[in-house]
One Martini backbone bead per residue (centre of mass of N, CA, C, O) as a GRO file, in nm:
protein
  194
    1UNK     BB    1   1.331   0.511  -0.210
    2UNK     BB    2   1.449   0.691  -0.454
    3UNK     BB    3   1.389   0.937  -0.705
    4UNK     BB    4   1.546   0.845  -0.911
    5UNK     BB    5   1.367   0.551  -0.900
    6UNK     BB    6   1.081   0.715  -0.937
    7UNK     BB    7   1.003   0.964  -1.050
    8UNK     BB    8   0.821   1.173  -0.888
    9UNK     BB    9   0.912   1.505  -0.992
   10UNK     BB   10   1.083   1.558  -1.220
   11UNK     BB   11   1.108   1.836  -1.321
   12UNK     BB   12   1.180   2.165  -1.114
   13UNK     BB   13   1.266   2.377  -1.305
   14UNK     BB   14   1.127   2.666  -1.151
   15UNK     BB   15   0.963   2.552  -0.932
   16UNK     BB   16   0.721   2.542  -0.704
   17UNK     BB   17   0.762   2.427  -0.331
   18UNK     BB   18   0.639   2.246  -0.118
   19UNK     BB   19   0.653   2.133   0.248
   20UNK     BB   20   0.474   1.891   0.474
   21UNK     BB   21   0.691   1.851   0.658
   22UNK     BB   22   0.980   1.884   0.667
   23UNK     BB   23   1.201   1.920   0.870
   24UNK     BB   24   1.556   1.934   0.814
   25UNK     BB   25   1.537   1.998   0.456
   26UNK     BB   26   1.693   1.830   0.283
   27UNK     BB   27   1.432   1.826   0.021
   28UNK     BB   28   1.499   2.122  -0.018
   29UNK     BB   29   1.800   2.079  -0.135
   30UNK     BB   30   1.732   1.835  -0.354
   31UNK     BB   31   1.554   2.084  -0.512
   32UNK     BB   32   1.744   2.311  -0.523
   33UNK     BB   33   1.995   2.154  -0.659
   34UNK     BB   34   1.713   2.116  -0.906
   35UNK     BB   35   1.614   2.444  -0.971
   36UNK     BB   36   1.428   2.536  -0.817
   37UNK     BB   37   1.199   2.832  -0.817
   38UNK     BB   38   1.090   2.776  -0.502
   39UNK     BB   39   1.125   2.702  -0.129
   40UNK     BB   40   0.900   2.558   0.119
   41UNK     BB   41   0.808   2.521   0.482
   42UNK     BB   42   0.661   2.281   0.680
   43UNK     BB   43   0.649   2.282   1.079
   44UNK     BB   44   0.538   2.232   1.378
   45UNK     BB   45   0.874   2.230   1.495
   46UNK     BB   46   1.095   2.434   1.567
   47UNK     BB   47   1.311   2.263   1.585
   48UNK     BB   48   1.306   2.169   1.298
   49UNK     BB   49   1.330   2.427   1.169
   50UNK     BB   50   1.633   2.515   1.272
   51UNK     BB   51   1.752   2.303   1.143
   52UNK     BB   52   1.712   2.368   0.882
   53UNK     BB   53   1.826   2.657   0.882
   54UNK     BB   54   2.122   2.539   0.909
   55UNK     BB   55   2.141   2.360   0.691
   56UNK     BB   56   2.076   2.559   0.432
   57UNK     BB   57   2.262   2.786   0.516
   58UNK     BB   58   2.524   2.581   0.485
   59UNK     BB   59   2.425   2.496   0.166
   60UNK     BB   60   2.290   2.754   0.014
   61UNK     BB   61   1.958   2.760   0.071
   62UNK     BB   62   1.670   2.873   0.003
   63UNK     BB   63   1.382   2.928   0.247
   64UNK     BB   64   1.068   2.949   0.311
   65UNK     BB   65   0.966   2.884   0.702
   66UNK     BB   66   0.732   2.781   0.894
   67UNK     BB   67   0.492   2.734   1.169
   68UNK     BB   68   0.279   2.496   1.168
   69UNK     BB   69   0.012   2.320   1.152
   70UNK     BB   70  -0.166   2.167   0.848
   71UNK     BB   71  -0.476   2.229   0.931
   72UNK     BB   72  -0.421   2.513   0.924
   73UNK     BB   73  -0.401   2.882   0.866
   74UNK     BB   74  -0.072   3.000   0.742
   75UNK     BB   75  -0.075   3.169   0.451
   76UNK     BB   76  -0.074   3.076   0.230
   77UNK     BB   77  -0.055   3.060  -0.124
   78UNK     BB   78  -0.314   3.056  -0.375
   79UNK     BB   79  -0.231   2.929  -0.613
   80UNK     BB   80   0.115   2.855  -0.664
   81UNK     BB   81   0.185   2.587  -0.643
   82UNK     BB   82   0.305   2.313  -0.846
   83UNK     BB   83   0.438   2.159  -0.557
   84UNK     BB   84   0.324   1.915  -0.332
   85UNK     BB   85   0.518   1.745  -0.034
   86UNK     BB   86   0.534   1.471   0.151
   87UNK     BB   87   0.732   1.295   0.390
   88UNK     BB   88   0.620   1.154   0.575
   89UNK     BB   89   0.330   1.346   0.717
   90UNK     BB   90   0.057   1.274   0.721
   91UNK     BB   91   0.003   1.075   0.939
   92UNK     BB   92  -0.036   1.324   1.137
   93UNK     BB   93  -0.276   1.408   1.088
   94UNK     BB   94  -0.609   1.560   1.244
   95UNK     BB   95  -0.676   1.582   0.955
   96UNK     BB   96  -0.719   1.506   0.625
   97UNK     BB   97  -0.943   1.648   0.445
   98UNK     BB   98  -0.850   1.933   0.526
   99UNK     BB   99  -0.525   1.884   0.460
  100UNK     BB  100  -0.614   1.801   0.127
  101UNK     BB  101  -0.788   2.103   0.106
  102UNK     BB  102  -0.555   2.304   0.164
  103UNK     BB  103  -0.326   2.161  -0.057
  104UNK     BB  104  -0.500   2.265  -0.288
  105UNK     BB  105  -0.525   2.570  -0.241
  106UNK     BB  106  -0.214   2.585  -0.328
  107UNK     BB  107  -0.256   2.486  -0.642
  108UNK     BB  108  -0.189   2.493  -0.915
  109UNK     BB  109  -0.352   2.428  -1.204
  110UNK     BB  110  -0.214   2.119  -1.243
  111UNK     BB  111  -0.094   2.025  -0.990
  112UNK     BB  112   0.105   1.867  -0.734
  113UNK     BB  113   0.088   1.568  -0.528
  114UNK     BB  114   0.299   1.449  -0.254
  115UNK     BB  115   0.326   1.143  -0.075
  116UNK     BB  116   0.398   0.981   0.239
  117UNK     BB  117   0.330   0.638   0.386
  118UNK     BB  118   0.266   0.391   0.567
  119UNK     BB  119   0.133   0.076   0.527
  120UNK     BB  120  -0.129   0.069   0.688
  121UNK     BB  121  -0.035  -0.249   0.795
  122UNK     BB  122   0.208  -0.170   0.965
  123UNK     BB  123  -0.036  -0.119   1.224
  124UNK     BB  124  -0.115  -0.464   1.219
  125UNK     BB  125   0.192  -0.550   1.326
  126UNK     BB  126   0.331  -0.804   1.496
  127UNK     BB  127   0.583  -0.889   1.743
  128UNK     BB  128   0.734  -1.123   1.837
  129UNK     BB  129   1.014  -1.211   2.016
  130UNK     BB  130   1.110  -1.449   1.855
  131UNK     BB  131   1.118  -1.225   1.580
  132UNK     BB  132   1.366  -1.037   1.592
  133UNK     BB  133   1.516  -1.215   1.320
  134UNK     BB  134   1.200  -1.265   1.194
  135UNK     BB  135   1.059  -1.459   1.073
  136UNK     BB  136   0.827  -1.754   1.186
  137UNK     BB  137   0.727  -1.920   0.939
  138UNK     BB  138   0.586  -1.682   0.800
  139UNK     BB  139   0.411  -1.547   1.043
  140UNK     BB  140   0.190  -1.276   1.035
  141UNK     BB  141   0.085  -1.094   1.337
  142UNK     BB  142  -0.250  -0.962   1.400
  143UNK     BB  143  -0.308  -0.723   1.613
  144UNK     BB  144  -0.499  -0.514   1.418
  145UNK     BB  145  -0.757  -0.362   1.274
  146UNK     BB  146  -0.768  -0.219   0.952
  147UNK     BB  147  -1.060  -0.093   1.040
  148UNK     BB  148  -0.892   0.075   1.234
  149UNK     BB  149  -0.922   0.440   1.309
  150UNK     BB  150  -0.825   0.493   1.599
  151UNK     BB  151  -0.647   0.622   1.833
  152UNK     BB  152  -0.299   0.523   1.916
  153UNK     BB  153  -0.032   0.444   2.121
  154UNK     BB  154   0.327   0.477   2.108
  155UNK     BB  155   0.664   0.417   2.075
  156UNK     BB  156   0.922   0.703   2.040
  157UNK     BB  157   1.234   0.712   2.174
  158UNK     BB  158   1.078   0.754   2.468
  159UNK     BB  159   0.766   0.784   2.341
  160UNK     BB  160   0.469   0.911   2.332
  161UNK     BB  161   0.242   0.843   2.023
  162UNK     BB  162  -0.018   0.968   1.828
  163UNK     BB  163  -0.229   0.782   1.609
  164UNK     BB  164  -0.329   0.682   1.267
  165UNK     BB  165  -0.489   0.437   1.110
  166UNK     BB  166  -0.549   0.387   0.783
  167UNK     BB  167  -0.690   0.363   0.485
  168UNK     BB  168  -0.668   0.370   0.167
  169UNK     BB  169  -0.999   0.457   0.143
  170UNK     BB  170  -0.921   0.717   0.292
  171UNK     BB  171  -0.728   0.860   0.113
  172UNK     BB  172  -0.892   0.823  -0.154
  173UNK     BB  173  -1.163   0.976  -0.046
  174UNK     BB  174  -1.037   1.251   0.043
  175UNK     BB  175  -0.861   1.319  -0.230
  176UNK     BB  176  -1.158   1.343  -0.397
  177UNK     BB  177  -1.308   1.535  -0.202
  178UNK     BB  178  -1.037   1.755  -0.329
  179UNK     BB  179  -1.027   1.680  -0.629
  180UNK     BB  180  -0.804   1.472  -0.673
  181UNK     BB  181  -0.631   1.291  -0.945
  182UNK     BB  182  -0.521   0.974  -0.938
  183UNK     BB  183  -0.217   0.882  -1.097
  184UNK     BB  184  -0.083   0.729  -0.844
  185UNK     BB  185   0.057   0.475  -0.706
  186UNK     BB  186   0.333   0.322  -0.493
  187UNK     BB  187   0.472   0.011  -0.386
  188UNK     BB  188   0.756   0.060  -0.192
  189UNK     BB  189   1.090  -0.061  -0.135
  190UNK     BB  190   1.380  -0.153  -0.060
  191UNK     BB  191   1.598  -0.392  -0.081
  192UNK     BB  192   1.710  -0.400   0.213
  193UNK     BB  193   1.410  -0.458   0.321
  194UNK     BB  194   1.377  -0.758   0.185
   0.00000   0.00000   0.00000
C-alpha cells in the first residue's frame, strides 16, 4: 500500500525526518518532494548509501546520509527529529529493544514513530512445491512456530541471510519498554497481491 493509501504520515512540511535503512532513497525524495525541511537516512550498507547519494543528487534532494548500523551510537541529535520512520527495515536489527530505545531518543517529544516489517506469520508458512501457483485446498502448511523467535538462515538473492522472526507482543512490548505509545497498527497489503 502506499502513503496516499494509508495517509500514515500526514503533512511533513517542515518537518525533520530521519530513515532507518533508508536503502536506495526514494523515500526520502518521496518527502523531500512533499516539503520536508530536513531529511536525514541511515544504513548499515555503504553500497546503498551511495545509490542513495546518486539518485537524490540526480533529483536534486538534499539529504544528510550515515553509514553504520542502528544499534549502534551514529551521533544523531537527540530529541531533534518530527519523524523516524523505516520501511521493511526493522526486522534487521540484532537489538530491537535497543534501536527502538534509540530511535526514542531521537524524537522530539511528542514526535512519531513509523516503521513497516513482514507480517510475523510470514516466516511461519511454506510453500509445498506443488503450491507455486497458489494455495492448494486451501491449506496453509506451517514449517515453524510463531512463537520460534530464534535467529534462522534464509536464502535471499542466491545468498544466505539471518534473520529474526519476531512475535506481535515482542515488538509491542518493546515499543512500550522505550515509551512508545502506540496509536495505530495497520495490517494491509496492496489489492494486486491478495
Amino acid at each position: 500500500p502506499t502513503e496516499e493509501e494509508l495517509g500514515l504520515f500526514g503533512d511533513v512540511e517542515g518537518k525533520k525526518l530521519l530513515e532507518i535503512c533508508c536503502g536506495s532513497g526514494h523515500s526520502l525524495k518521496y518527502h523531500g518532494d512533499h516539503g520536508a525541511g530536513g531529511l536525514w537516512g541511515v544504513d548499515l550498507s555503504e553500497n546503498q548509501l551511495e545509490n542513495a547519494r546518486r539518485y537524490l543528487r540526480e533529483n536534486h534532494c538534499a539529504a544528510r546520509l550515515i553509514q553504520g548500523a542502528m544499534e549502534e551510537d551514529l551521533g544523531l541529535p537527540q530529541r531533534y527529529f518530527d519523524v523516524v520512520y523505516s520501511i521493511y527495515g526493522m526486522g534487521w536489527t540484532t537489538d530491537l529493544e535497543g534501536t527502538f530505545q534509540r530511535i526514542a531518543s531521537y524524537l522530539k517529544p511528542g514526535g512519531t514513530f513509523i516503521f513497516s516489517w513482514h507480517h510475523t506469520l510470514n516466516y511461519c508458512v511454506g510453500w509445498l512445491p506443488e503450491q507455486s501457483h497458489g494455495w492448494q485446498g486451501q491449506q496453509i502448511p506451517l514449517t515453524r512456530s510463531y512463537f520460534d523467535e530464534e535467529p534462522f538462515h534464509m536464502p535471499v538473492d542466491g545468498m544466505e541471510v539471518i534473520l529474526r522472526n519476531r512475535k506481535i507482543s515482542t515488538y509491542v512490548n518493546a515499543l512500550s519498554g522505550a515509551l512508545f505509545c502506540l496509536e495505530q497498527m495497520v495490517e494491509e497489503t496492496d489489492s494486486a497481491v491478495l
